[in-house]
Biopython code that builds the backbone (N, CA, C, O; Angstrom):
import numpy as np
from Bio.PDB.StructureBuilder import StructureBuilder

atoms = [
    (1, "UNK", "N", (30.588, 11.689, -11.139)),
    (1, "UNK", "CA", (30.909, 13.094, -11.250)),
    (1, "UNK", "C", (30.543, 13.612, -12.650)),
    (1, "UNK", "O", (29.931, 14.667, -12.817)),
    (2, "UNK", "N", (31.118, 12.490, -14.042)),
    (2, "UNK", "CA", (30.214, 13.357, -15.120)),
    (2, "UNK", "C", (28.981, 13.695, -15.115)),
    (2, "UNK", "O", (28.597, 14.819, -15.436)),
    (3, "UNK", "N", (28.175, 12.686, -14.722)),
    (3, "UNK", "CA", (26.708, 12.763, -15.084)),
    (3, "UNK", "C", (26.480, 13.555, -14.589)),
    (3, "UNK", "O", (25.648, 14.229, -15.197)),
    (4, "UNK", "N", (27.045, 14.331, -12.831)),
    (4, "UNK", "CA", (26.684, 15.894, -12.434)),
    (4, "UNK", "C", (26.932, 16.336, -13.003)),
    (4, "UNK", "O", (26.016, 17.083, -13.347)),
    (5, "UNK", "N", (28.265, 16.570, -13.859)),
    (5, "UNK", "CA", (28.260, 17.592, -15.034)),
    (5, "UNK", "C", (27.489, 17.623, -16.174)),
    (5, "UNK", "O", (27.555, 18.592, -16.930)),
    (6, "UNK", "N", (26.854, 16.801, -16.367)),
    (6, "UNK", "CA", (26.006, 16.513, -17.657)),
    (6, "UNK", "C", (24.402, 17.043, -17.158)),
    (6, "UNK", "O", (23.508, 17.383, -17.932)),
    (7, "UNK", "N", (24.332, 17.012, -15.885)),
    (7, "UNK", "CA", (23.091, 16.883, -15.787)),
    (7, "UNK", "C", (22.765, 18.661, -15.362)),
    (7, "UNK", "O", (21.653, 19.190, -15.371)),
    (8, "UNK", "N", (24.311, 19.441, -14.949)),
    (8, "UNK", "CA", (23.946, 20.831, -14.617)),
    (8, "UNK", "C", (24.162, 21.194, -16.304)),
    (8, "UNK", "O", (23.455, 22.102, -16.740)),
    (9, "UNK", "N", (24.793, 20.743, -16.935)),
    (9, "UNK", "CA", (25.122, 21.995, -18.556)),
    (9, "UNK", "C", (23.245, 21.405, -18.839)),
    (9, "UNK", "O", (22.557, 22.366, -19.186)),
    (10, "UNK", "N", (22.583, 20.309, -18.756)),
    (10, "UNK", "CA", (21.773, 19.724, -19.415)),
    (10, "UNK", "C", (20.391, 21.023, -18.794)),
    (10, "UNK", "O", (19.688, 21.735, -19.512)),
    (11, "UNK", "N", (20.397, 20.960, -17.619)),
    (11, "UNK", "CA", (19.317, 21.855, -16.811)),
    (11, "UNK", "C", (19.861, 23.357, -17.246)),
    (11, "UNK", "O", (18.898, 24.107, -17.089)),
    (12, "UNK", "N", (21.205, 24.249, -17.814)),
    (12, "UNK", "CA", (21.262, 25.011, -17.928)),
    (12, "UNK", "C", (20.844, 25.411, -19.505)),
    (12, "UNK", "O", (20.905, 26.547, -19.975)),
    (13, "UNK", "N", (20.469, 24.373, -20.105)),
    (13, "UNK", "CA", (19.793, 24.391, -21.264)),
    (13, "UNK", "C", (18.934, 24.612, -21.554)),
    (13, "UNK", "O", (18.504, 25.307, -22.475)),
    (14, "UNK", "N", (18.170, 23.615, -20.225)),
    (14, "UNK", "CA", (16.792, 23.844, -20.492)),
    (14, "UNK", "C", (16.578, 25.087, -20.116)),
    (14, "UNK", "O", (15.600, 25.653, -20.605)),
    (15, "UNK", "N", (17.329, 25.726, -19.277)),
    (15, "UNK", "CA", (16.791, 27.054, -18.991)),
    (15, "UNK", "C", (16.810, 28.320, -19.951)),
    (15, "UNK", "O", (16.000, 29.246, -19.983)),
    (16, "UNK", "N", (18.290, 28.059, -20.960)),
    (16, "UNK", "CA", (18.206, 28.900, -22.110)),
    (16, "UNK", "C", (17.382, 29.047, -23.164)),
    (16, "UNK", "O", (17.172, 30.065, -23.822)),
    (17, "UNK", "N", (16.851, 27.782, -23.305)),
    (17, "UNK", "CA", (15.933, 27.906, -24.686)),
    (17, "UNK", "C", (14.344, 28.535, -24.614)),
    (17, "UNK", "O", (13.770, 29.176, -25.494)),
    (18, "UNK", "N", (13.828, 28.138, -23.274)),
    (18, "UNK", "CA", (12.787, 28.959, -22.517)),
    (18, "UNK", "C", (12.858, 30.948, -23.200)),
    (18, "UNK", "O", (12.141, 31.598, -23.961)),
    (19, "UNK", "N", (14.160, 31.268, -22.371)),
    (19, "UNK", "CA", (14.383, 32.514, -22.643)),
    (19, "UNK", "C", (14.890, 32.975, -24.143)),
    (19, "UNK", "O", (15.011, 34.054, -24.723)),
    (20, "UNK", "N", (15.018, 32.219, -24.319)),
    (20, "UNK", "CA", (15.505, 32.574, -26.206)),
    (20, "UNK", "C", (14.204, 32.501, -26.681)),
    (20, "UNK", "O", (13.913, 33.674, -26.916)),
    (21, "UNK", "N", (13.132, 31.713, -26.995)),
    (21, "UNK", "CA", (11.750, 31.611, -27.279)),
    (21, "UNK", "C", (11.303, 32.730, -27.013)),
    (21, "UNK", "O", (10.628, 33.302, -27.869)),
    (22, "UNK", "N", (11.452, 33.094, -26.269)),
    (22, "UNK", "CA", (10.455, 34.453, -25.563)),
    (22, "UNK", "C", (10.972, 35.946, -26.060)),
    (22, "UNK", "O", (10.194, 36.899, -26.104)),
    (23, "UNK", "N", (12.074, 36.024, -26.351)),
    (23, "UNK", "CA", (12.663, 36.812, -27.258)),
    (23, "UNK", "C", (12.213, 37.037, -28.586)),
    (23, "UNK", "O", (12.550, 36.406, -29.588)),
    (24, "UNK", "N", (11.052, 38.438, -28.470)),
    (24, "UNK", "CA", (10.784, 38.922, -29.373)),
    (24, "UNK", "C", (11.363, 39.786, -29.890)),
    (24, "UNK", "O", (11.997, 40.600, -29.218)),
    (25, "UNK", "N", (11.268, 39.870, -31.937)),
    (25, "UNK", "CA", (11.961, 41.332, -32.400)),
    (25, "UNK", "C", (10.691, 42.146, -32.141)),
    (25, "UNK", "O", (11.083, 43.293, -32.352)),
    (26, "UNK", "N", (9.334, 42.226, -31.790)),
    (26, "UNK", "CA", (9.155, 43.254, -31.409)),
    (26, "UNK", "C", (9.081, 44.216, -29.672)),
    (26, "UNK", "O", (8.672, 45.355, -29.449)),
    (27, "UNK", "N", (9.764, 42.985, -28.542)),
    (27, "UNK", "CA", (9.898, 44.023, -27.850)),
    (27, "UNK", "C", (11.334, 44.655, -28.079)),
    (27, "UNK", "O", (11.293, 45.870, -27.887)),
    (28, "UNK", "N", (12.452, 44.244, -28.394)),
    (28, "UNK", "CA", (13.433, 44.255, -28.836)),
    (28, "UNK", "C", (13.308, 45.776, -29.520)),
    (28, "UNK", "O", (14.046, 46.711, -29.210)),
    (29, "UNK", "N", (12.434, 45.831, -30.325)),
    (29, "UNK", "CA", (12.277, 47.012, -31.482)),
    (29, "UNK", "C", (11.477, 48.398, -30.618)),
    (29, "UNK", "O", (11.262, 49.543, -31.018)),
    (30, "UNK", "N", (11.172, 47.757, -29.334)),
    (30, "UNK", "CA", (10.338, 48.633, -28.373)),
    (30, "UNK", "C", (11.172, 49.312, -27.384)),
    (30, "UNK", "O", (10.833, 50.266, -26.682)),
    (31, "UNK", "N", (12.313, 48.709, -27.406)),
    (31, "UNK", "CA", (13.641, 48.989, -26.419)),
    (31, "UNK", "C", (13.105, 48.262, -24.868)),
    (31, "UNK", "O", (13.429, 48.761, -23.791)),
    (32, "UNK", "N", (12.306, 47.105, -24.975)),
    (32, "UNK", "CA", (12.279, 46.325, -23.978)),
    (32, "UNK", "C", (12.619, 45.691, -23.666)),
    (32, "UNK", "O", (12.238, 44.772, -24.391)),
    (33, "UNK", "N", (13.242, 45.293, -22.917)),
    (33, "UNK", "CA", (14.611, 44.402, -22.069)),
    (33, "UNK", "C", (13.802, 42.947, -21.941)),
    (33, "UNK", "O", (12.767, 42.949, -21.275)),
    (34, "UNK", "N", (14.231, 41.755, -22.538)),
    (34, "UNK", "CA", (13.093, 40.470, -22.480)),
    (34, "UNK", "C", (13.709, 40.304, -20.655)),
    (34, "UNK", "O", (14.802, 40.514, -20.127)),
    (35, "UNK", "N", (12.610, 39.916, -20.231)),
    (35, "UNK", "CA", (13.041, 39.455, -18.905)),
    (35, "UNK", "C", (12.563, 38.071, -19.130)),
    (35, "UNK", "O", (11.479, 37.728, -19.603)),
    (36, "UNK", "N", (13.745, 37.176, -18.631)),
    (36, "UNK", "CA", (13.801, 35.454, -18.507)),
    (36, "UNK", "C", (12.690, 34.986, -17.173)),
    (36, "UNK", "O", (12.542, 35.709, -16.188)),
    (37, "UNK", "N", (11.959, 33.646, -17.355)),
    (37, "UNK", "CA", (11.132, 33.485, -16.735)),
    (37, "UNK", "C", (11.527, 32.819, -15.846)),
    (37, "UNK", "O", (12.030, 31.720, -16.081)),
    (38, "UNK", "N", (11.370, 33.453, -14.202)),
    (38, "UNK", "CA", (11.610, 32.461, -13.234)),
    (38, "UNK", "C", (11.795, 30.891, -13.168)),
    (38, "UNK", "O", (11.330, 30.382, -14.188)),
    (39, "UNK", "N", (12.152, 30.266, -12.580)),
    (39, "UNK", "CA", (12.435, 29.059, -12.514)),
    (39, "UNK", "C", (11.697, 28.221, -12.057)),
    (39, "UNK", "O", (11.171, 28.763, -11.085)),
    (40, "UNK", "N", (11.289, 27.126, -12.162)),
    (40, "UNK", "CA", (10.179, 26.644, -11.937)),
    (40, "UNK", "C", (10.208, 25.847, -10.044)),
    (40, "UNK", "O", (11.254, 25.792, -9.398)),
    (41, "UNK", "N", (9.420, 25.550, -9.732)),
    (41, "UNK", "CA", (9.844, 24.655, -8.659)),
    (41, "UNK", "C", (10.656, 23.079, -8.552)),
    (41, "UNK", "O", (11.079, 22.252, -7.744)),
    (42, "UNK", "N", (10.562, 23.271, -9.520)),
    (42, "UNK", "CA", (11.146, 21.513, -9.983)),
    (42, "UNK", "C", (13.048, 21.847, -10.473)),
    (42, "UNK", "O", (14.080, 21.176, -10.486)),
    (43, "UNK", "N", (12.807, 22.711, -10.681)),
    (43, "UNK", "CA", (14.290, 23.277, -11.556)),
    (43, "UNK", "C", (15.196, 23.950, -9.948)),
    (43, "UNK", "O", (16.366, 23.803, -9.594)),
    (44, "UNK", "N", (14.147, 24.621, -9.354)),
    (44, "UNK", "CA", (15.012, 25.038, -7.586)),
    (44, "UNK", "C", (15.235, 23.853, -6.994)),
    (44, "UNK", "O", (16.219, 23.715, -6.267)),
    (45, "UNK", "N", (14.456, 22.948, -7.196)),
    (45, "UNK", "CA", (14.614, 21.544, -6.594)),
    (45, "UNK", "C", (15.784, 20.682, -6.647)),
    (45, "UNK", "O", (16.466, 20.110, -5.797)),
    (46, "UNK", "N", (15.800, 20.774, -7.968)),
    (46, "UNK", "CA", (17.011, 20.042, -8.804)),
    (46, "UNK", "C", (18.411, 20.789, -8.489)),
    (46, "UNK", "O", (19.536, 20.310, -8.353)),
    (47, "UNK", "N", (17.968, 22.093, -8.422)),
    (47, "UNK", "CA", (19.285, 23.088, -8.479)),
    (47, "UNK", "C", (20.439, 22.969, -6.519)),
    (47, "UNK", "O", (21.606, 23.046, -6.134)),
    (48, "UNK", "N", (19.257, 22.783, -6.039)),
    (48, "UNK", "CA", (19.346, 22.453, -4.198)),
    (48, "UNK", "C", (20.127, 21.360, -4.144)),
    (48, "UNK", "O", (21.278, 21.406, -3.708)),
    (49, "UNK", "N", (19.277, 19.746, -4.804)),
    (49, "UNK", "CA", (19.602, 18.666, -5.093)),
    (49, "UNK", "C", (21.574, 19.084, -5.079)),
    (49, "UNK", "O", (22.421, 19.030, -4.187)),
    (50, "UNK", "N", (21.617, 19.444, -6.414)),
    (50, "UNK", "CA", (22.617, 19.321, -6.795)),
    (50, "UNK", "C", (23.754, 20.026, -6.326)),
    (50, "UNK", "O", (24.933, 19.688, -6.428)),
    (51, "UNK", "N", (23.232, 21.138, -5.754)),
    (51, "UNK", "CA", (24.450, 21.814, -5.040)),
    (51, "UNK", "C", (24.594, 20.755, -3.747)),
    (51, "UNK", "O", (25.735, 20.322, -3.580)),
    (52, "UNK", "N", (23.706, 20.353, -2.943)),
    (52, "UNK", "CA", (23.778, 19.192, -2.065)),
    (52, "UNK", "C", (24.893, 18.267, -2.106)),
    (52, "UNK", "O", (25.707, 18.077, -1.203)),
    (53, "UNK", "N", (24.842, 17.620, -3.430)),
    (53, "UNK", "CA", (25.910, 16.704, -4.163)),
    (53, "UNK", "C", (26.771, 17.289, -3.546)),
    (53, "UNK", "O", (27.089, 17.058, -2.380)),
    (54, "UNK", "N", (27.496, 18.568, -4.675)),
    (54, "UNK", "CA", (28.604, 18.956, -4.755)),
    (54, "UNK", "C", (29.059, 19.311, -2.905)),
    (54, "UNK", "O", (30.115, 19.220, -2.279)),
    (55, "UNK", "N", (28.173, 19.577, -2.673)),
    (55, "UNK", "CA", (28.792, 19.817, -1.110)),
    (55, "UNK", "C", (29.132, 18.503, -0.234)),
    (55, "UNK", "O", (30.020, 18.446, 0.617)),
    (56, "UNK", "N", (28.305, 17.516, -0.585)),
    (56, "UNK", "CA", (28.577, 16.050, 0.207)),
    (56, "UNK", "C", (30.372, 15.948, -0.451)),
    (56, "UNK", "O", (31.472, 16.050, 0.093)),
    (57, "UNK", "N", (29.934, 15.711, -1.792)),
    (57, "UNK", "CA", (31.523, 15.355, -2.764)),
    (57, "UNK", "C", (32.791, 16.402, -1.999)),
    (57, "UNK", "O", (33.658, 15.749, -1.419)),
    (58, "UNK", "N", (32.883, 17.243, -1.974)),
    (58, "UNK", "CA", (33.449, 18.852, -1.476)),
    (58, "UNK", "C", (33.719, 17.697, -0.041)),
    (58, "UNK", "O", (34.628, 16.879, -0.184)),
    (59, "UNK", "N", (32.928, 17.679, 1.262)),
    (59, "UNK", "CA", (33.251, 17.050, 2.051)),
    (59, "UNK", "C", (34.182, 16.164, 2.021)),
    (59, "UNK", "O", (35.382, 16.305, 2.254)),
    (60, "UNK", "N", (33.397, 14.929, 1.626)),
    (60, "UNK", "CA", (34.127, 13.528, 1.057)),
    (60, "UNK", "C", (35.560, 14.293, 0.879)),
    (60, "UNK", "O", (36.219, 14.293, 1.919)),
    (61, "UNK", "N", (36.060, 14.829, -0.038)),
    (61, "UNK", "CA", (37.375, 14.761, -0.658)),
    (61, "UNK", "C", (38.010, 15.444, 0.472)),
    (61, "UNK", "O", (38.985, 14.787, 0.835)),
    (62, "UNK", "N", (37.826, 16.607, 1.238)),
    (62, "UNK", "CA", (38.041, 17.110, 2.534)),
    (62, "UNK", "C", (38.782, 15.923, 3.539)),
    (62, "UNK", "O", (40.000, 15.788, 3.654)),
    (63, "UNK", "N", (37.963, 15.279, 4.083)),
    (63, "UNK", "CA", (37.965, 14.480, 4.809)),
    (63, "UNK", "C", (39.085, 13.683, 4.471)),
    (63, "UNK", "O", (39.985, 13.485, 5.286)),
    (64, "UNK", "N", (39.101, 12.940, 2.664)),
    (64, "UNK", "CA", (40.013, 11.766, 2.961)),
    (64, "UNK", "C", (41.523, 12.790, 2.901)),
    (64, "UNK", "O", (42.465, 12.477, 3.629)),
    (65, "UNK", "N", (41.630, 14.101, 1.903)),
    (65, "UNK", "CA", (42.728, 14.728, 2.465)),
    (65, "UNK", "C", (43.053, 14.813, 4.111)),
    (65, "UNK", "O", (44.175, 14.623, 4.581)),
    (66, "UNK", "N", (42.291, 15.020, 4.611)),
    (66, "UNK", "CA", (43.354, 15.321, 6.018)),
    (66, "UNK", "C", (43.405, 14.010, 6.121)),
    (66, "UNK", "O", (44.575, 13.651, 5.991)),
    (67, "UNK", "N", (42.599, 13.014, 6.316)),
    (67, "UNK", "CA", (43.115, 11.612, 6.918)),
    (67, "UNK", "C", (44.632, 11.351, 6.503)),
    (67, "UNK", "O", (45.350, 10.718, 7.277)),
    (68, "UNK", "N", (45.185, 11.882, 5.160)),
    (68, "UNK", "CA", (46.117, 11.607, 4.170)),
    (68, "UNK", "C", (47.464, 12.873, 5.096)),
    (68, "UNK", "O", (48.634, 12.506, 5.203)),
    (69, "UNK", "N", (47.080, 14.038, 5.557)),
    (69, "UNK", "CA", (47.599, 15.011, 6.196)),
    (69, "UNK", "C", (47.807, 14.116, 7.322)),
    (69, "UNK", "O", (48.976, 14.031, 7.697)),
    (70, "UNK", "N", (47.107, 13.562, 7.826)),
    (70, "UNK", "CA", (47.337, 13.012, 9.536)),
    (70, "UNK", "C", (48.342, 12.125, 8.540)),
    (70, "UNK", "O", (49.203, 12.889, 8.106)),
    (71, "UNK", "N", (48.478, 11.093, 8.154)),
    (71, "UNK", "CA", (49.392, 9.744, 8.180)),
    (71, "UNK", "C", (50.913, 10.287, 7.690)),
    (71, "UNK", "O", (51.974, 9.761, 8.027)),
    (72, "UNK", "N", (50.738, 11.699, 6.641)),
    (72, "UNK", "CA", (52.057, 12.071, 6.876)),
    (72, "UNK", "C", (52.885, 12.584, 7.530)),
    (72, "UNK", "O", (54.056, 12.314, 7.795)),
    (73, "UNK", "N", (51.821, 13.813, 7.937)),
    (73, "UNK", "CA", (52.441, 13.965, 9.256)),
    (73, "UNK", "C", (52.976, 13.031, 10.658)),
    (73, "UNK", "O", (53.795, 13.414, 11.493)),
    (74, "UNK", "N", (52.246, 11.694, 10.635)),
    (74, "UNK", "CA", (52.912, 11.056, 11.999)),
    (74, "UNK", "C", (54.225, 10.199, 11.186)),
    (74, "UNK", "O", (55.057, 9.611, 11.877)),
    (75, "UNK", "N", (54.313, 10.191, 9.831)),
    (75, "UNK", "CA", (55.430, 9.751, 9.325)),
    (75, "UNK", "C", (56.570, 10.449, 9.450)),
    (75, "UNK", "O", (57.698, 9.990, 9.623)),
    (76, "UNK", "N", (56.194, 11.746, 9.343)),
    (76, "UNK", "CA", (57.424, 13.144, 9.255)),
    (76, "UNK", "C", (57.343, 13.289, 10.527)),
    (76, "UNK", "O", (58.054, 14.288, 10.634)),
    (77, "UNK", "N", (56.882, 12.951, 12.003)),
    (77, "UNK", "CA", (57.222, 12.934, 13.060)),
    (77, "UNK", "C", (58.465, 11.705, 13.786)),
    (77, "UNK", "O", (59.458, 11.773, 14.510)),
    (78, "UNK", "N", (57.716, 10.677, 13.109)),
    (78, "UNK", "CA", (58.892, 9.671, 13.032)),
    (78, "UNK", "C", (60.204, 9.705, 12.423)),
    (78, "UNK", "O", (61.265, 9.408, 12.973)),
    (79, "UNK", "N", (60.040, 10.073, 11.311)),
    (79, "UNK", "CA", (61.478, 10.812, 10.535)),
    (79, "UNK", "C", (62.355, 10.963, 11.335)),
    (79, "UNK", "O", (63.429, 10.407, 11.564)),
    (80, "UNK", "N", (61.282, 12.533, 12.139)),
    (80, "UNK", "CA", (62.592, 13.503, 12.568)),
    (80, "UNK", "C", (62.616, 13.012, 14.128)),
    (80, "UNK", "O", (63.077, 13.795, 14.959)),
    (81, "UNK", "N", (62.214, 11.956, 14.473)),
    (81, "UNK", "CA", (62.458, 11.771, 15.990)),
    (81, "UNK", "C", (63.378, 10.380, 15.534)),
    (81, "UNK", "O", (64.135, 10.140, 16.474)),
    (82, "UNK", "N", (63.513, 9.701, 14.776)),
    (82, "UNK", "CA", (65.099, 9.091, 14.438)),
    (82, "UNK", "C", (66.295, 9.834, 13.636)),
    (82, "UNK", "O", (67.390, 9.280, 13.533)),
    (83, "UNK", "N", (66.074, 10.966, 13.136)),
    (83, "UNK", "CA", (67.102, 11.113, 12.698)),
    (83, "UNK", "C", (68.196, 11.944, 13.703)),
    (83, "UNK", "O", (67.969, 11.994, 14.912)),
    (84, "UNK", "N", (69.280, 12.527, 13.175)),
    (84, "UNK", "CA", (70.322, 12.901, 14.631)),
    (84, "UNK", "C", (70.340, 14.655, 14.431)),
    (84, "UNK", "O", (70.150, 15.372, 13.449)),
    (85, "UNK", "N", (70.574, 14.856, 15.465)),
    (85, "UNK", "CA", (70.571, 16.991, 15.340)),
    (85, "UNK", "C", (71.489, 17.464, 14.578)),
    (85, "UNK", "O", (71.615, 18.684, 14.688)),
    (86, "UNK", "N", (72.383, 16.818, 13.629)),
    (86, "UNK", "CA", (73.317, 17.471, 12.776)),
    (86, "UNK", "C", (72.426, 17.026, 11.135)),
    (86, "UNK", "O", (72.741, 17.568, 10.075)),
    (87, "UNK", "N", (71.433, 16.077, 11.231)),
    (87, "UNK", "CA", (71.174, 15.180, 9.629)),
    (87, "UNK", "C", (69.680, 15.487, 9.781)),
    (87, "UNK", "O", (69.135, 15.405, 10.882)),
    (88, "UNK", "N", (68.991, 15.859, 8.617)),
    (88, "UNK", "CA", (67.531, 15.786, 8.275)),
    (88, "UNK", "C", (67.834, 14.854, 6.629)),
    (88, "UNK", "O", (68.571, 15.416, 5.818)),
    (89, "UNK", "N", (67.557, 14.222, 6.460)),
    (89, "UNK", "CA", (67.541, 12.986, 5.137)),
    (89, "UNK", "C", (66.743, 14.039, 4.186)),
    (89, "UNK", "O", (66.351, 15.036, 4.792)),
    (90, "UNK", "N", (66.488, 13.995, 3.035)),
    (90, "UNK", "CA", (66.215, 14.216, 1.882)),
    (90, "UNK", "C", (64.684, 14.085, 2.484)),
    (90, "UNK", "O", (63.838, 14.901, 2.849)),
    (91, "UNK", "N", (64.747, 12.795, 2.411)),
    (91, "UNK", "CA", (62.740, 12.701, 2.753)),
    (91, "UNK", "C", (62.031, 13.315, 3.733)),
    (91, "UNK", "O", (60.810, 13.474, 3.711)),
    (92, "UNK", "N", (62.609, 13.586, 4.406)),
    (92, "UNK", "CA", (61.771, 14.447, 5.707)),
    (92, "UNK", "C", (61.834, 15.803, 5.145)),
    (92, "UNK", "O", (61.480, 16.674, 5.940)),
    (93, "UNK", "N", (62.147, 16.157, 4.124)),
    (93, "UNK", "CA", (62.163, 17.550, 3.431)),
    (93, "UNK", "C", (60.774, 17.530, 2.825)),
    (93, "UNK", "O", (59.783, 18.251, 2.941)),
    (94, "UNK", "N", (61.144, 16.163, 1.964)),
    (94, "UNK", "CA", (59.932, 16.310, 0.684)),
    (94, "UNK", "C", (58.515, 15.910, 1.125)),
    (94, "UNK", "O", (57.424, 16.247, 0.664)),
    (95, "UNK", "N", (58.897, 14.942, 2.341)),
    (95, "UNK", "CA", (57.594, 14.695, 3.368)),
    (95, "UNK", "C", (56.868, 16.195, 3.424)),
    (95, "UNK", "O", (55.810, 16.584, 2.929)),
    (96, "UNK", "N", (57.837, 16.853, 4.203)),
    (96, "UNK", "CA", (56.947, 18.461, 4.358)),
    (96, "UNK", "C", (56.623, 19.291, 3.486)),
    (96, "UNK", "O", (55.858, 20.241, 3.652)),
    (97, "UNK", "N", (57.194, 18.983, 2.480)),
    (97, "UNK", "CA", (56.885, 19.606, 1.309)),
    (97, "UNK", "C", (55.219, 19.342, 0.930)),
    (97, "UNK", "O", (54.214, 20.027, 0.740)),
    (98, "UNK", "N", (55.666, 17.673, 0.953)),
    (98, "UNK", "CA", (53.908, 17.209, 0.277)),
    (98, "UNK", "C", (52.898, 17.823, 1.399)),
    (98, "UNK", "O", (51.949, 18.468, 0.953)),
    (99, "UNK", "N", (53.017, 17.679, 2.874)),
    (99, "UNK", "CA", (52.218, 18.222, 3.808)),
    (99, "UNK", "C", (51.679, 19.685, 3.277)),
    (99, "UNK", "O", (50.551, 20.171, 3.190)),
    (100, "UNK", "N", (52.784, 20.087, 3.014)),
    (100, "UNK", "CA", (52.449, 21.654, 2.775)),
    (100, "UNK", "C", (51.335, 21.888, 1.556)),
    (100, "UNK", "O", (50.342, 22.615, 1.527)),
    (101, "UNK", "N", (51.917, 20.950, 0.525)),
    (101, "UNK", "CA", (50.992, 21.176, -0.366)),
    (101, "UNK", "C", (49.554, 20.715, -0.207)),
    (101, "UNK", "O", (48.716, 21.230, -0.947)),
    (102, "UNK", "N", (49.236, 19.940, 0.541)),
    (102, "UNK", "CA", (48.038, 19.042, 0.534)),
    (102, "UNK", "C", (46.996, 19.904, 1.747)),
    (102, "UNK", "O", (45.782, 20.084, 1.840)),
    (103, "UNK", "N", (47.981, 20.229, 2.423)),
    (103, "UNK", "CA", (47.289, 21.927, 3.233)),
    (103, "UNK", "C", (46.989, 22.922, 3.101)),
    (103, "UNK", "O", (46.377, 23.594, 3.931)),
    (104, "UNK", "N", (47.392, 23.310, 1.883)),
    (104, "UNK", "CA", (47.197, 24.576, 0.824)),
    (104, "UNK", "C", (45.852, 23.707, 0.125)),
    (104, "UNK", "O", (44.804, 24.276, 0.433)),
    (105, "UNK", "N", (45.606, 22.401, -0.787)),
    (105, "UNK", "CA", (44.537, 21.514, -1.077)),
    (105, "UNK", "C", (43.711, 21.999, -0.289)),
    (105, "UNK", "O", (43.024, 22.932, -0.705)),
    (106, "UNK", "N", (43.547, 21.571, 0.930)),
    (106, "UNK", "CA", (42.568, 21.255, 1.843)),
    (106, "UNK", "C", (42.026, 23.076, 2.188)),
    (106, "UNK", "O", (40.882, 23.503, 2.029)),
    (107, "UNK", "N", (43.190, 23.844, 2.663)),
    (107, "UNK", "CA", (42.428, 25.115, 2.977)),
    (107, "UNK", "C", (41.391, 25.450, 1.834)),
    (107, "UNK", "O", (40.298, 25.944, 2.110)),
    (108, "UNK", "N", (41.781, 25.157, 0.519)),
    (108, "UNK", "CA", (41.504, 26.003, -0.870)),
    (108, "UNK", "C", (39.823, 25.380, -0.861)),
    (108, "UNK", "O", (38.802, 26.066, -0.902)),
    (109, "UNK", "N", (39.891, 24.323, -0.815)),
    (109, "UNK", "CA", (38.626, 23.018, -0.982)),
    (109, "UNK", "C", (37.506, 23.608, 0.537)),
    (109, "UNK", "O", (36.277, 23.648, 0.474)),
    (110, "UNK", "N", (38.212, 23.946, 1.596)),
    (110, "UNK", "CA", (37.206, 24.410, 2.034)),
    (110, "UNK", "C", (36.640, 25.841, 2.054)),
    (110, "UNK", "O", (35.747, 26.134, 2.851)),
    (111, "UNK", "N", (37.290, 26.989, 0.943)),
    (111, "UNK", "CA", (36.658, 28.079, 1.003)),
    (111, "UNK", "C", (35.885, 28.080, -0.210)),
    (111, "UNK", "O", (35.155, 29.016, -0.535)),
    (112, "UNK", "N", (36.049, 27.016, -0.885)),
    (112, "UNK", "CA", (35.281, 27.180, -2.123)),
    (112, "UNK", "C", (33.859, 27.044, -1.781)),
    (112, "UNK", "O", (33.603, 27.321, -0.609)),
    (113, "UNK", "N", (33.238, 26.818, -2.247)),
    (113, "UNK", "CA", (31.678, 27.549, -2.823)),
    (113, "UNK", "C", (30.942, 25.780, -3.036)),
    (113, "UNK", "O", (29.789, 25.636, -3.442)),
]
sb = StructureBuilder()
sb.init_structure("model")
sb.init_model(0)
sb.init_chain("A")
sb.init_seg("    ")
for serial, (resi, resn, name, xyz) in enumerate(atoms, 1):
    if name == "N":
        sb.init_residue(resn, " ", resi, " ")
    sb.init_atom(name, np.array(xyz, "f"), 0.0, 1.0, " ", f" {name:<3s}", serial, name[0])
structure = sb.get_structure()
């Protein structure tokens, strides 16, 4: 996971210094707006690549959450199918608690980007 991070700040570098180079004081002094130079094909490549990653990774972590959602939930089913209609125990609280939270996880992880 660092080296994806190392390797998008690293490609967003290369892309700044391109456009800083090209930044003249005389269009600047012309009131011309520098326009940054498209991206190359190798750099869309890389950029695809890598969102790829992040979407496999994004999956991956998806996935082993609910597996983790399923096992508590059939735990907090067991709970409450031994305990008696006057008693819920402490843990079958905090069981649902964690469910809840790890479902709020999981919704959040899949609207992201």
């Amino acid at each position: 996971m660092r080296v994806i991070v190392a390797i998008f700040f690293f490609s967003i570098l290369l892309m700044i210094a391109p456009a800083r180079a090209q930044d003249s004081p005389a269009a600047a002094a012309q009131g011309r707006p520098s326009v940054p130079p498209s991206p190359t094909p190798a750099e869309i490549e890389m950029q695809r690549h890598m969102a790829k990653q992040r979407n496999q990774e994004r999956f991956a972590k998806i996935k082993k959450d609910t597996d983790q959602l399923l096992e508590l939930a059939t735990q907090l089913k067991k709970s409450v199918d031994q305990a008696s209609e006057e008693t819920l125990s402490l843990e079958v609280i905090r069981k649902a608690e964690q469910i809840e939270k790890l479902a709020k996880q999981v919704r959040q992880k899949m609207i992201e980007e």
